[in-house]
C-alpha positions in Angstrom: 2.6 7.9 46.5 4.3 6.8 49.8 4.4 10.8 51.2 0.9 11.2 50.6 -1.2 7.7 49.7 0.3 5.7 52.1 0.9 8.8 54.8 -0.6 7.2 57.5 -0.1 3.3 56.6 1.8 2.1 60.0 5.3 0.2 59.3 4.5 -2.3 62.1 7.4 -4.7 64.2 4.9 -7.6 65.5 5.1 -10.8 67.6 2.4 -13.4 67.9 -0.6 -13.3 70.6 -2.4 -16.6 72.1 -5.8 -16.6 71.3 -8.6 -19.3 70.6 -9.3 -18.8 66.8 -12.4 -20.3 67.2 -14.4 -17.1 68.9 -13.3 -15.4 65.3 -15.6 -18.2 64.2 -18.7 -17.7 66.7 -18.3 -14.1 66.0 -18.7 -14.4 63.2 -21.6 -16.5 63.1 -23.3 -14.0 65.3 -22.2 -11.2 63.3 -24.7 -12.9 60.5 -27.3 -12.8 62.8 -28.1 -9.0 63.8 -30.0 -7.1 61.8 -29.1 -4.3 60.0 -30.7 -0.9 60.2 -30.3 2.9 59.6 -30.8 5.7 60.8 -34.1 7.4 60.5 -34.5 11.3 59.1 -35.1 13.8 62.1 -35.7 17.0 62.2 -33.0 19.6 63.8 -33.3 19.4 67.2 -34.8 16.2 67.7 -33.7 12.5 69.0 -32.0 10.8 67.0 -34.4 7.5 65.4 -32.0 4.0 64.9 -33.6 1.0 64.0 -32.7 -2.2 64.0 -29.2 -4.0 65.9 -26.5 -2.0 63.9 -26.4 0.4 61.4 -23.4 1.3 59.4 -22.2 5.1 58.7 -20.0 4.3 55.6 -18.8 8.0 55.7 -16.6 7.5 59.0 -16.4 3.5 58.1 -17.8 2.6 61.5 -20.5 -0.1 62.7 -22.6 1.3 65.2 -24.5 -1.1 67.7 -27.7 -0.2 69.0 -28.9 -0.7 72.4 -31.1 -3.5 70.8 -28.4 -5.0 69.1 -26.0 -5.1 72.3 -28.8 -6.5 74.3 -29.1 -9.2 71.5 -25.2 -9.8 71.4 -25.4 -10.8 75.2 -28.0 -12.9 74.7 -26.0 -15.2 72.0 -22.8 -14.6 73.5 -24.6 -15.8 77.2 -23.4 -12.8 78.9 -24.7 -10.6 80.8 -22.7 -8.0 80.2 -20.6 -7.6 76.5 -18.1 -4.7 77.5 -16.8 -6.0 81.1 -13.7 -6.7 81.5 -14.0 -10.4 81.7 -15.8 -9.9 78.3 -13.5 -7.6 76.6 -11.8 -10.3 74.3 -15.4 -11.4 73.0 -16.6 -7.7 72.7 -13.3 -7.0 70.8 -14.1 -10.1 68.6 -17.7 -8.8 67.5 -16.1 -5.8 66.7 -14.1 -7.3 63.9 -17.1 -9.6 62.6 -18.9 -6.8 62.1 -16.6 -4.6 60.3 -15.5 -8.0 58.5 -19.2 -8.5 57.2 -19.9 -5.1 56.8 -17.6 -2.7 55.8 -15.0 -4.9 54.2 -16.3 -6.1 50.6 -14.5 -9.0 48.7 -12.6 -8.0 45.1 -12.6 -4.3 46.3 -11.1 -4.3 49.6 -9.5 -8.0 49.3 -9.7 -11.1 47.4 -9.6 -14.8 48.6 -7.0 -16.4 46.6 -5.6 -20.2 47.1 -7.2 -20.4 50.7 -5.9 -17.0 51.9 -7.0 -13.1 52.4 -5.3 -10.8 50.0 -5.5 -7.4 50.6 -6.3 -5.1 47.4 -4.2 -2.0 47.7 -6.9 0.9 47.6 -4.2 3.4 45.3 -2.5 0.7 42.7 -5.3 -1.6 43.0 -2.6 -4.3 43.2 -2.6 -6.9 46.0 -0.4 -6.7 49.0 1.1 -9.8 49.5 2.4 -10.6 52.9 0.3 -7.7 54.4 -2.4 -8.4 57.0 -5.1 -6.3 58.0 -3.9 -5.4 62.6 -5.9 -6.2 65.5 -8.0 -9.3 64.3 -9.3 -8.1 61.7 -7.5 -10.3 58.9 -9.0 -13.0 61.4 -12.1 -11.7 61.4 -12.7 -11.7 57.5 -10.3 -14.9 57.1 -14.1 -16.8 59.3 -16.2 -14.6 57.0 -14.6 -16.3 54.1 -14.4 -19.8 55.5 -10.9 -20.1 55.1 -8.4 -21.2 57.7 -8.2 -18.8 60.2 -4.6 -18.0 61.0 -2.9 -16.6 64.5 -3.1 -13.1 65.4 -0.2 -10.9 66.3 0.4 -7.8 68.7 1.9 -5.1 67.6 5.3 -4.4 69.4 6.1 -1.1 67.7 4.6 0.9 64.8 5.6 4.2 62.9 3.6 5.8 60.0 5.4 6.6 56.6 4.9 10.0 57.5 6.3 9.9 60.8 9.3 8.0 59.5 10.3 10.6 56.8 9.7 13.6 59.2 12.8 12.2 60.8 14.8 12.7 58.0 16.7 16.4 57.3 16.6 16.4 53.7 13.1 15.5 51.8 12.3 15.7 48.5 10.5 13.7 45.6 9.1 13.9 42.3 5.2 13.3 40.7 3.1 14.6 38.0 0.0 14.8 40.8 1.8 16.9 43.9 -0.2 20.4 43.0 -3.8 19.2 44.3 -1.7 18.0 47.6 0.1 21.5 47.8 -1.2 22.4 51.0 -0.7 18.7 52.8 2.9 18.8 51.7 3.4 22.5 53.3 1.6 21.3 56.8 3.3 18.2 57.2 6.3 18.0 56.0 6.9 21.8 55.3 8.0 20.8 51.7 6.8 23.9 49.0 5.8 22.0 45.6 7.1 23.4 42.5 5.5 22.7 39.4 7.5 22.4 36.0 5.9 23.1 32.6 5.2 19.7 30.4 8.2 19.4 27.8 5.0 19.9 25.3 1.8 21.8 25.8 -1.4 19.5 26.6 -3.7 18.6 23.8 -5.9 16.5 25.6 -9.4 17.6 25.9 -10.6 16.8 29.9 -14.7 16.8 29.5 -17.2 17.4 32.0 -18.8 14.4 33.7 -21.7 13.1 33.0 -23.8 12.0 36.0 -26.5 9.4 35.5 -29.5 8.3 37.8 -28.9 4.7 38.6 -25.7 2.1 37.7 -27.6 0.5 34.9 -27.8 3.8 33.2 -24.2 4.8 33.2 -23.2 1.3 32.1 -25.9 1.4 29.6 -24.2 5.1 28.1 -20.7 3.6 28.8 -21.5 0.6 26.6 -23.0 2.7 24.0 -20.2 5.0 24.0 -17.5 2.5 24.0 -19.3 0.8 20.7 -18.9 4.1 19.0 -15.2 4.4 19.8 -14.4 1.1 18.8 -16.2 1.6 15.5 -14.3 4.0 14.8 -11.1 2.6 15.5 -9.8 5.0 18.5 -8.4 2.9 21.3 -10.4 3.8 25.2 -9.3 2.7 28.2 -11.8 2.0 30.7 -10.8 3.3 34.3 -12.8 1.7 37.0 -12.4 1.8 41.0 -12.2 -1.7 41.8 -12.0 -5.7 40.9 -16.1 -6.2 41.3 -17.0 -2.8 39.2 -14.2 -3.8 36.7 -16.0 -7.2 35.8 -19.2 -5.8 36.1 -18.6 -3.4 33.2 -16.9 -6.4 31.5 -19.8 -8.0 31.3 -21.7 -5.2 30.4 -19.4 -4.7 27.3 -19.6 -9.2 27.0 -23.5 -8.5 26.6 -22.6 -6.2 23.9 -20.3 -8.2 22.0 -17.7 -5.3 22.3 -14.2 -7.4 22.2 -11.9 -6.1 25.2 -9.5 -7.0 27.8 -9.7 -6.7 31.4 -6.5 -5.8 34.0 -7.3 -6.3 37.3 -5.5 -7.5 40.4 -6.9 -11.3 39.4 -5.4 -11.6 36.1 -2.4 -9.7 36.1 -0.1 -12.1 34.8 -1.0 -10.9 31.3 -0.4 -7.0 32.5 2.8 -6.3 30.0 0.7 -8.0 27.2 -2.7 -5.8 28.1 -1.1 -2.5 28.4 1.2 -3.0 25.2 -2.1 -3.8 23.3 -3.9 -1.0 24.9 -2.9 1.8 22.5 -3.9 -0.4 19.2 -6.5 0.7 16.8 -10.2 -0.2 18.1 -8.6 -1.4 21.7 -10.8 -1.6 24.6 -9.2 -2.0 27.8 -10.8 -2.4 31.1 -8.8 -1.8 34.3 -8.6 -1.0 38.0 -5.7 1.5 38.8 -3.2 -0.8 38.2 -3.3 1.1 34.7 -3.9 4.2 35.8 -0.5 5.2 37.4 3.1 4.5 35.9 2.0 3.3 32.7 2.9 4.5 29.4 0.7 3.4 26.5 2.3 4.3 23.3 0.5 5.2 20.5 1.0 5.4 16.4 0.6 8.3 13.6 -2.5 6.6 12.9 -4.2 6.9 16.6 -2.6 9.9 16.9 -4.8 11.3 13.8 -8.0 9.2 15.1 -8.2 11.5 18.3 -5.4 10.2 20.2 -6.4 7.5 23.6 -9.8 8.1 24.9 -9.8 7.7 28.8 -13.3 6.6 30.2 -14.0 6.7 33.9 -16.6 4.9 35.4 -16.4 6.3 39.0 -14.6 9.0 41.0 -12.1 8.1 43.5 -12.3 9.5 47.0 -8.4 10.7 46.1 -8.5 13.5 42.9 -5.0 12.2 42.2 -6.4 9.2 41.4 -8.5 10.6 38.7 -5.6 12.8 37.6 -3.3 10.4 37.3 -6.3 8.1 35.1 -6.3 10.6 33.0 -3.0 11.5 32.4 -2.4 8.3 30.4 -3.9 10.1 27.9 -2.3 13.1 25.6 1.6 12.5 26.8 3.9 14.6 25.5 1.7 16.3 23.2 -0.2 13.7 22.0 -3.7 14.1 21.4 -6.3 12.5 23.6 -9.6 13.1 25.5 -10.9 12.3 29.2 -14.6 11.8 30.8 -16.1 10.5 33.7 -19.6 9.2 33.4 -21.3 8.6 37.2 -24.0 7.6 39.1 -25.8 8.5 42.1 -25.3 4.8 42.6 -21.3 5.3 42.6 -20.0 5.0 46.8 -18.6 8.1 46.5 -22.0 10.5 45.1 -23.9 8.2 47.7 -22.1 8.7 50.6 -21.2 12.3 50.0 -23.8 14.7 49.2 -25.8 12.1 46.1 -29.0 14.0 47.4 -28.2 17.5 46.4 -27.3 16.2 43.0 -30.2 13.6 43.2 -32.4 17.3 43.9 -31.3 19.5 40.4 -31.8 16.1 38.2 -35.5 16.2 39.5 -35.9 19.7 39.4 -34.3 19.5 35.8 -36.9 16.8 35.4 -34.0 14.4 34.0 -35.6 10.8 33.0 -34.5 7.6 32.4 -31.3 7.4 30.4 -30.4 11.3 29.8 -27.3 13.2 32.0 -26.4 16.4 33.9 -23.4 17.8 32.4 -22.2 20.9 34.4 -18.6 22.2 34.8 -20.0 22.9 38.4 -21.1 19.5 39.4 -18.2 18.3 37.8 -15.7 20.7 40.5 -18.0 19.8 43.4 -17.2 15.7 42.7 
């Protein structure tokens, strides 16, 4: 987790900085006001085409100003010139707003809790407490919130994890997910990764995904699938990549009337209780990957001859380990057990990386409203 997750998360000394919290404030406010465009298709060769004052390339999480959009900035800001260096601290404060109000999204990136910014931790899904997003921009999203907008600090000296344990002679660790990150451990920290049989062979069955059209679809097929399990009596646990999409399927399965519990980073208080019930005949349990890594859901004879814990994922993370490690909650030490994803070309991750292509074979397969692509293929290229 640290070695690899957290690689380049900086270990930061800091001291405090003077600055007028209220331009995090009028940045803000002027943040709301530009309008947000995107870039237009070109062919090769040709100029690129952006409209409107911003647009926002979610694949390198950047906002991009446009030449209208800077012009507009001045204007509001009364300057004539944004990126002077008289005007660095109020070009350095946009900067933030807009990432604030556009790249950062509440309950999956933080939450507001008691008056305060919490960041969400994007591998456990657990909140960081006492961590502060650097360089303004915990102030920045601290105005977009309304909350009090505390002093920022300067950072004095920083390392990354990895940095730090390069320094180290000796290195080693232990994880069930290393393989897939074979060739990071080699390059970085010239560590070889062994892998040691299972103390009992696998019996889980891992299933292709299933990739839907739209959201509503795949919550519509989880829902559906969900009800059958429950019927039946096998437990599922519902794996789901953040706070908002875990009480979004909620109350998809609320609708329903399908009794379940939800573990997220809001209501983990009753975490012990939720993952002891999790394993119980006809459980449904909805969580972010606060259950999907060092958790152990025991199971009886009686589950064991029902099929075993169904894992259901709802969306791919951008890390496979994170999938991997999902699913391994599922058919420990022998146990029987069964995995499957079911997507979207609505899901962040098929959007932003390569949804079209996918978005192309469903219409030449002519799929329509409701059915699937199921293809050991797709499934890989995800």
């Amino acid at each position: 987790s640290i070695l690899i997750d957290e690689a380049r998360t900086p270990l930061i000394i800091s001291g405090p900085v003077q600055r007028d919290t209220v331009h995090y404030v009028q940045a803000n406010k002027i943040a709301l006001q530009m309008e947000k465009g995107a870039k237009a298709d070109t062919k090769p060769g040709e100029a690129e085409q952006i409209t409107g004052d911003f647009y926002v390339d979610e694949k390198n999480k950047q906002v991009v100003m446009t030449e209208q959009g800077l012009q507009k900035a001045q204007d509001l800001f009364e300057v004539e010139n944004l990126y002077s260096l008289e005007n660095a601290s109020l070009s350095h404060h946009l900067d933030q707003a807009m990432k604030a109000q556009y790249l950062f999204v509440e309950d999956i990136d933080y939450v507001s809790r008691n008056g305060e910014i919490v960041i969400v931790d994007e591998f456990t899904g657990r909140l960081s407490e006492g961590r502060r997003f650097s360089e303004g921009l915990h102030q920045a999203i601290e105005a977009k919130e309304g909350v009090e907008v505390k002093d920022e600090s300067q950072t004095l000296a920083e390392i990354t994890y990895q940095n730090y344990f390069r320094g180290y002679e000796k290195l080693a660790g232990m994880t069930g997910t290393a393989q897939t990150e074979a060739t990071e451990f080699a390059e970085i920290y010239s560590l070889e990764v062994l892998s040691i049989p299972t103390n009992l062979p696998i019996a889980r069955k891992d299933m292709n995904d299933l990739i839907y059209n739209t959201e509503k679809e795949k919550l519509d097929a989880v829902a559906k699938k969900v009800q059958e399990l429950h019927t039946s009596g096998q437990p599922v646990l519902i794996g789901t990549a953040s706070i908002e999409k875990s009480e979004l399927v909620h109350q998809r399965l609320k609708a329903a009337k399908i009794p379940h519990n939800t573990l997220n980073a809001k209501n983990h208080e009753n975490e012990a209780q939720i993952i002891m019930e999790a394993g119980k005949k006809g459980a449904v349990t909805v969580a972010t990957n606060m259950a999907g890594r060092g958790v152990d859901i025991k199971i009886t004879d009686e589950i064991k001859a029902l099929g075993g814990l169904y894992i259901l994922g709802t969306e791919r993370h951008e890390s496979r380990r994170i999938d991997n490690q999902l699913r391994g909650r599922s058919g420990r030490q022998g146990d029987p057990g069964a995995s499957q994803f079911y997507l979207s070309l609505d899901d962040n991750l098929l959007r932003i990386f390569g949804g079209d292509k996918i978005r192309n074979i469903m219409n030449k397969l002519g799929v329509e409203e409701g059915e699937y692509i199921d293809s050991k293929i797709v499934t890989r290229s995800v």
